[in-house]
Each structure stands twice: as structure tokens, then as C-alpha cells.
N, C-alpha and C positions, 0 to 999 in steps of 0.2 A: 577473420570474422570481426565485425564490429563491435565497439564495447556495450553494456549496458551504462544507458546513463541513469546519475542517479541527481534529482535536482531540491537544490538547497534552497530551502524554504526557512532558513535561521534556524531551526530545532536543533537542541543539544544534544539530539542522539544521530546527525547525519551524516559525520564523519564513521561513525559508528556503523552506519550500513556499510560504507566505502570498503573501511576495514572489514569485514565481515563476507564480504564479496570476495576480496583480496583474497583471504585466509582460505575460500573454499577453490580458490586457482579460478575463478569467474575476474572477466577482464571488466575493467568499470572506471569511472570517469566522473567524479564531483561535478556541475555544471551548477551558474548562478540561474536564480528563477528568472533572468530576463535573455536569458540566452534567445536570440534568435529564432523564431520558428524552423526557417532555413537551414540553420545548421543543427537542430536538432533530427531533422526528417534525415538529414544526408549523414549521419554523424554517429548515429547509435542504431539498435538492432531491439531497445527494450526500454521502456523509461521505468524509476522508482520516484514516484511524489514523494518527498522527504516528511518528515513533518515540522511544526515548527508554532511557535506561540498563537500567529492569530491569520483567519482569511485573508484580511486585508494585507496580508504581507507575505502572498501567494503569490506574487509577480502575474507573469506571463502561463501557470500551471495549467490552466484551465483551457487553454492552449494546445498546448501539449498531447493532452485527451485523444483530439481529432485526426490524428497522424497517423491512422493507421501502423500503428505499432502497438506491440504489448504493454500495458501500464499496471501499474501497482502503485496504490496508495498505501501508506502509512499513516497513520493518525489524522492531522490533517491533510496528508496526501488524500485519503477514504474520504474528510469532510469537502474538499476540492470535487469530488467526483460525483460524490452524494448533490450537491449542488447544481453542477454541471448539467446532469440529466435532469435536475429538476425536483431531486428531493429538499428534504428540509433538516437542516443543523440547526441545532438547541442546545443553550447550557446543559448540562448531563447532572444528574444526581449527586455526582460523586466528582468532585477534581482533584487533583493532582496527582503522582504518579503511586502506582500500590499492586500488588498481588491481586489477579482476579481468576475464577474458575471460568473459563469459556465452554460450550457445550459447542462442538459441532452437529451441525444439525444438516449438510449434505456436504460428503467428501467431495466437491467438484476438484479441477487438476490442480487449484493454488493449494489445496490443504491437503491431497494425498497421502498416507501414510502417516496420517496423527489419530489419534484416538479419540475416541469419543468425547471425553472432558480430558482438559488438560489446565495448567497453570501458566498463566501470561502475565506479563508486566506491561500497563496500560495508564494511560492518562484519561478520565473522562470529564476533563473539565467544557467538553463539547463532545457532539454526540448527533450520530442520523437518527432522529426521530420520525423521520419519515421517507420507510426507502423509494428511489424511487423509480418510476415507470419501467418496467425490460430486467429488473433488476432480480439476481436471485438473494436470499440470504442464506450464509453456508456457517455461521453462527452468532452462537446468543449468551449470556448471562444473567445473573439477577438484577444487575444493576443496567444493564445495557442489551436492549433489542434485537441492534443491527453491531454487533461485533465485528463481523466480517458477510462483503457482498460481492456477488461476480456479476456482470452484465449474460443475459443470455444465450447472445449469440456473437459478441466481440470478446476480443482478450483483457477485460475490464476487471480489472479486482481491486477489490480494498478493504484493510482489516482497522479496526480502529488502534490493537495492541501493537509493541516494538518488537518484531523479533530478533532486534539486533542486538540486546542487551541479555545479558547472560542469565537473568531472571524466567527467560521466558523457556519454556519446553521446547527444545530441539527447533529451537528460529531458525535454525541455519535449513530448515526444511522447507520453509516459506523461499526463502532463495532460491536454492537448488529447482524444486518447484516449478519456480517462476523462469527460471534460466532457461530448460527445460520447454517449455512454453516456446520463447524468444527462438531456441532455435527452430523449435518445429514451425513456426510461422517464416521464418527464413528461410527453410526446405522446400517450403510449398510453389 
């Protein structure tokens, strides 16, 4: 089975997915944000948009997207995405990284098995303030709208929080999750 790639967008938590993947026996694979189109299509079974300081230093992400594969954004991986389809990113109320209460507000299959409100470790120094077109939102905060969104009918998701750092409520279910996903789109 091929690995999940996960692609490095400079953020200081993406080794931190890597590990995190590793740890749960999910086979995974760092990748630079200018990797190739081509060998991303032939080479992985699931992408992870990393996150990472700013857009403009998204490489080839946006890319990535169209591949008919499973994707998951991360912080800016979600602001990548949000974009992509033609939403709108904005400074966010709140920056740098802290404690936030998220509400989930539809358990679609990225958030399975979490509760209602939970506690995440998030950056909002950027933020979808306007989600966009096809898109569902699966949650919210006070501080922040669109927390986490899934496309409606592709394997599209993206949450603005980390759940690879050990602040956040059972991250490792965001992977699992999402792995999960990767294969059943492989089965089909």
C-alpha cells in the first residue's frame, strides 16, 4: 500500500505530523511543497497540507488538491484549500498559537468519534472567513467560524487546529480518521 504523503509547507509542527502518523503504524512520507505533480499522483494513496507561516510559501499545494486523492489540510493546509475552491482567508482575531474550545457542529467521517466541544491547540493568526462554494462546515468557535470544513462530495477537508501536538484532544483521531478515508477510496 502506498504511503500517505504529508507536504512541507515550512511549519514547525510538520515533522510533527510525520511522527504522529509513524507512532500510530500509518506509513508516511515528508514531501517538499514543489515535489512534482507526477510524483505525487503515482507515489502516495492520501495527501496532508502541512502548515506553515504564510500562502505565499505554499509551493506547488494548491496543486496537489486536484489529484483525485484524499487531502487534509492543516492550518494553512485548510487556508490552501479555502482558497483553492474560492473562499476567502483573512487575518483572524486572535494570532499565535493557544488553547481553543471548538464545537463540532456535523460529525462528517474526518471528525468521527469526537464529542461535541473539545479542546484544540490552534493558530489564528489567518483564518477562512468565507467558506467556500460545495463546502460543508463540521466546526466552529468563538473566535473562529470555519474551524474545520469538508468539501461535499470529494474527500476534501480541512481544520484550521494541529492535531499533531499533544495539546489538542485525541489528534491522533484526526489521522486515524483520515487514513481510514485513504483506504476506502483505494478499495473502490
Amino acid at each position: 500500500m502506498l504511503p500517505l504523503f504529508v507536504v512541507n509547507n515550512y511549519g514547525q509542527f510538520n515533522h510533527l505530523i510525520l511522527r504522529a502518523l509513524r507512532d500510530l503504524d500509518i506509513d508516511a512520507k515528508l514531501i517538499p511543497n514543489t515535489t512534482p505533480v507526477e510524483d505525487v499522483i503515482a507515489g502516495c494513496r492520501g495527501i496532508i497540507l502541512g502548515g506553515g507561516p504564510d500562502i505565499s510559501r505554499a509551493g506547488m499545494s494548491d496543486q496537489y488538491i486536484h489529484l483525485k486523492k484524499p487531502v487534509l489540510g492543516i492550518c494553512l493546509g485548510l487556508h490552501v484549500i479555502a482558497q483553492t475552491f474560492g473562499g476567502t482567508v483573512q487575518s483572524g482575531q486572535k494570532g499565535g498559537y493557544g488553547a481553543v474550545e471548538v464545537t463540532i457542529t456535523d460529525h462528517d467521517t474526518i471528525l468521527t468519534g469526537y464529542p461535541e466541544k473539545m479542546q484544540v491547540w490552534a493558530s489564528h493568526a489567518d483564518e477562512v472567513i468565507v467558506l467556500p462554494v460545495g463546502f460543508n462546515r463540521l466546526a466552529t468557535s468563538s473566535i473562529c467560524g470555519n474551524e474545520a470544513i469538508a468539501h461535499k462530495e470529494l474527500p476534501v477537508f480541512g481544520i484550521q487546529w494541529h492535531p499533531e501536538v499533544s495539546h489538542t484532544f485525541e489528534g491522533y483521531r484526526i489521522f486515524e480518521n483520515f487514513n481510514h478515508i485513504c483506504q476506502d477510496q483505494t478499495e473502490v
